[in-house]
N, C-alpha and C positions, 0 to 999 in steps of 0.2 A: 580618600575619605578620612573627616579627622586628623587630617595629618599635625597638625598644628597643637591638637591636645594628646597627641601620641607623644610629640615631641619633647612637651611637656613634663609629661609623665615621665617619661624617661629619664630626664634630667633632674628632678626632681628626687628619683630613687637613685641616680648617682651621688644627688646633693647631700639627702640622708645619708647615704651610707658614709663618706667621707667626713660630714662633720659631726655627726651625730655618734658615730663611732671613732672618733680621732681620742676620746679621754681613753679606752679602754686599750690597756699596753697587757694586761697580762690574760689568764684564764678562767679568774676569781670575777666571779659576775656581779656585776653595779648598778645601781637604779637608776632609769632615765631623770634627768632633772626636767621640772617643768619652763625653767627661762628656757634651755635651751631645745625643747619642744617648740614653744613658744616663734625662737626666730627661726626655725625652718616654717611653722605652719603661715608668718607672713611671706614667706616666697611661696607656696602652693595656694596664699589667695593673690596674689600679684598673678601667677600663672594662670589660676584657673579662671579670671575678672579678663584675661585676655583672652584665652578659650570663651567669651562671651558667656561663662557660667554664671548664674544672679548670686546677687549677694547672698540672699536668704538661704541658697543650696551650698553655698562655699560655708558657711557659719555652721551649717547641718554637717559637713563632711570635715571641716577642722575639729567639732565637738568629739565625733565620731575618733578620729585620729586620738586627739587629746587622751581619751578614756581607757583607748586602747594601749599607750604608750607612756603613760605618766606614772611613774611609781613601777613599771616594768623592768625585770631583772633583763640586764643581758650580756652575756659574754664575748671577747672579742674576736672577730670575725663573723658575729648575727648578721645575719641581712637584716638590716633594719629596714632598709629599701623597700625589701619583699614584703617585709612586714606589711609596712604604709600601704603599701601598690595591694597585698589584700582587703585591706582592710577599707580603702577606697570603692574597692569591684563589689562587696558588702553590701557597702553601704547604697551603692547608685544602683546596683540591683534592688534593691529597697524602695528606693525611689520608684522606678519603672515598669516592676514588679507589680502592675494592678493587675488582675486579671479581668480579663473580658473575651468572651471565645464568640466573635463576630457571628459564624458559622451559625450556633446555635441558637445564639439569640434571632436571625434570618428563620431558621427554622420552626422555632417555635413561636415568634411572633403574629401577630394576627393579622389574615390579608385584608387587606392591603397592608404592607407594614410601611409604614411613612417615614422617612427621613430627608432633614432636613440640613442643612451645607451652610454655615458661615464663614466667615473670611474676608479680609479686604483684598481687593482688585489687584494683582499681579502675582499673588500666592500659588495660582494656576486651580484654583477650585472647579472650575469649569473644566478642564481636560481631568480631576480628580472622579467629578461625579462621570464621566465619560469611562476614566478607566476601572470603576467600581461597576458600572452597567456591565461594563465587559465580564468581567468577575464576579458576578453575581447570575449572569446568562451561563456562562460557563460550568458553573455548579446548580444550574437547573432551574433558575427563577427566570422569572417573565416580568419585565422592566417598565416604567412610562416614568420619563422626566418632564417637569413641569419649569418650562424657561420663568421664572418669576424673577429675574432680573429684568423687568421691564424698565429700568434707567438709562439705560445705553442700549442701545438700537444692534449696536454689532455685540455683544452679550448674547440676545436672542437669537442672531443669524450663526454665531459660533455655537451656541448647545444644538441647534438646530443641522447645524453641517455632522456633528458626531452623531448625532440621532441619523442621520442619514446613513451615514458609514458602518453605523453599529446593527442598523436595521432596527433600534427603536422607535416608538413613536412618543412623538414632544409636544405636548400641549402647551400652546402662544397663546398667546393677546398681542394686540399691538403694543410700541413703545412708549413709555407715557401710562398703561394701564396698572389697573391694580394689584400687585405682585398675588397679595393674597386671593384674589378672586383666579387668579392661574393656579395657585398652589390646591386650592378647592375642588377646579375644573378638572385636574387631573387625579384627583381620587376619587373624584365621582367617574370618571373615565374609567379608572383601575377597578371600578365596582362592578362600572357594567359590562369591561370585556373580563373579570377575573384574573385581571394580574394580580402579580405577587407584591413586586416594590414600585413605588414611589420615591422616587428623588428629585427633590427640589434646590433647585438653585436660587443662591438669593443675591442682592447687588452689592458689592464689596465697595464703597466709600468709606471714606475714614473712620474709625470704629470709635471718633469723638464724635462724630455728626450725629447729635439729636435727631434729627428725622430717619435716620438709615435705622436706629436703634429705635424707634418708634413704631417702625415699617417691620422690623423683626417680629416684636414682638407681636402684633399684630396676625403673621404670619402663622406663629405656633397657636396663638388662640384658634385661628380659623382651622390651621390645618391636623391640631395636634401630635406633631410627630412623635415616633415610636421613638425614635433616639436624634439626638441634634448635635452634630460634628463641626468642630472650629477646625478649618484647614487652614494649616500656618506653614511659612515658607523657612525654612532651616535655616536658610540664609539670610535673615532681618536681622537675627540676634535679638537684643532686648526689644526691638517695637515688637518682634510676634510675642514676647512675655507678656507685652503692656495689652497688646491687643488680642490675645486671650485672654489675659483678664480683664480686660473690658465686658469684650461679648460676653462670658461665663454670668460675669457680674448683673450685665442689662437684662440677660436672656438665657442665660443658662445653657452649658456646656454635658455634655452628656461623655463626649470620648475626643480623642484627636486623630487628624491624618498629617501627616509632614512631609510637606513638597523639601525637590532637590536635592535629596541626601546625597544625592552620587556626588553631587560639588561641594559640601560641606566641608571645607579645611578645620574647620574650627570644632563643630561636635557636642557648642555648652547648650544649645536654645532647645536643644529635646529634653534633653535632662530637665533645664531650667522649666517649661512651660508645664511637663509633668509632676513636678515639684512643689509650682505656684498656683494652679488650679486643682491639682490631685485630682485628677481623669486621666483613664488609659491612654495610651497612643496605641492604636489599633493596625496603620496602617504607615508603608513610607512609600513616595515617589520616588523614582531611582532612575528615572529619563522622559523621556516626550512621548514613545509610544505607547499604545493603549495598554499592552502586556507589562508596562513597566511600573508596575503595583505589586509591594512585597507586602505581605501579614507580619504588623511586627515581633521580633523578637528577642526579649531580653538577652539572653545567653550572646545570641549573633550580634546586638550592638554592643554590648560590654566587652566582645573578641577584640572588635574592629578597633578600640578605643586601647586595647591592652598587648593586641598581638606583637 
């Protein structure tokens, strides 16, 4: 996991410390110059732009550096290395650092509490609202998913097969029918047998296609959800940036989940998508089974990235 901006980093706090401290021969402390600040922080955005980090987050975390280290006394043999590598973990804790405690908001929310699932088609949004059902049964709610991907025929037969496995119940239409007139049916369902949640699935086409983002919106008016989640695949890199900020854009983002982290060599598009939308990341996929939903957390992804 990460390995790739682990690598990174490392090399990076070898690079500082060698040239960054090569002027410093004696015990009399001297102030960092800013040129040569300057040519290490372009190697840490050369690195971090491979880490698939966005630009806008690289610019945030060079300022950050800069402010920290410019006009800075220091003696020879400082880690300056340590220095940066703090001052990075700072900063991306910053970033990622929203709060949002799922739990409670679940609890306190009012039933039916409706939520609502975007994403484009192979992000795995469909096994996400599957293993959130698991996860929300498990700490004591009572579930109905509402298949409103009625674009793809096997969309409906796959939320339908976890609905089977999970022993919830999935309110359809046929293929071809009104996403939102499903996402309806099944809160008016959840009213009348008193379920807790509502999760709707919706059909993941390109998050440029005017009518998918038509069909969205559309959705939220009918259905009003209590909170509306962009599921993004860790592994896209910049198209899950481009395409949360799409959806955020058309339809508005409330929180995030991030499929695949377990495969994640790289480590930049979580930082990056919570950076460019500023919404939590609430959740992360970590495999294919139902149980393989972790609640996110800061401290545990900044380890992963630094250990």
């Amino acid at each position: 996991m990460f390995k790739l901006l682990k690598e990174k980093i490392r090399n990076l706090r070898k690079k500082a410390n060698e040239e960054l401290s090569e002027e410093f021969t004696s015990g009399i402390g001297k102030k960092l110059k800013e040129e040569k600040i300057d040519e290490f922080l372009w190697d840490l955005e050369i690195a971090l732009m491979e880490a698939d980090v966005a630009v806008d987050v690289i610019e945030k975390l060079k300022a950050d550096i800069k402010k920290e280290l410019v006009g800075k006394k220091v003696k020879m043999g400082t880690d300056i290395g340590g220095v940066i590598e703090q001052t990075l973990k700072r900063s991306l804790k910053k970033i990622l650092n929203k709060k949002f405690d799922f739990d409670s908001f679940i609890s306190e929310c009012p039933q039916p509490c409706v939520i609502m699932f975007l994403g484009v088609n192979g992000t795995g949004k469909t096994t996400v609202i599957a293993k959130l059902a698991k996860y929300l049964m498990e700490h004591g709610h009572t579930v109905v998913i509402a298949a409103s991907d009625t674009f793809r025929a096997g969309a409906i037969e796959q939320i339908s097969i976890h609905g089977e496995n999970l022993g919830v119940k999935v309110i359809k239409h046929q293929a071809g029918g009104d996403p939102a007139a499903v996402a309806y049916d099944a809160i008016e369902h959840a009213k009348a047998k008193h379920r807790d949640v509502v999760l709707i699935d919706t059909a993941g086409r390109m998050q440029t296609n005017r009518n998918l983002m038509d069909e969205m919106k559309k959705i939220k008016r009918v259905a009003k959800p209590n909170l509306t989640i962009f599921v993004g695949d860790s592994l896209a890199g910049n198209d899950a940036i481009e395409q949360a900020r799409a959806f955020d854009n058309e339809v508005g983002v409330d929180a995030i989940i991030l499929t695949k982290i377990d495969a994640d060599a790289k480590g930049g598009a979580a930082i990056s998508i919570a950076y460019e939308i500023n919404k939590p990341v609430i959740f992360l996929g970590t495999g294919q089974n139902y149980e393989d939903l972790m609640k996110f957390d800061v401290d545990w992804f900044i380890n992963r990235i630094f250990e």
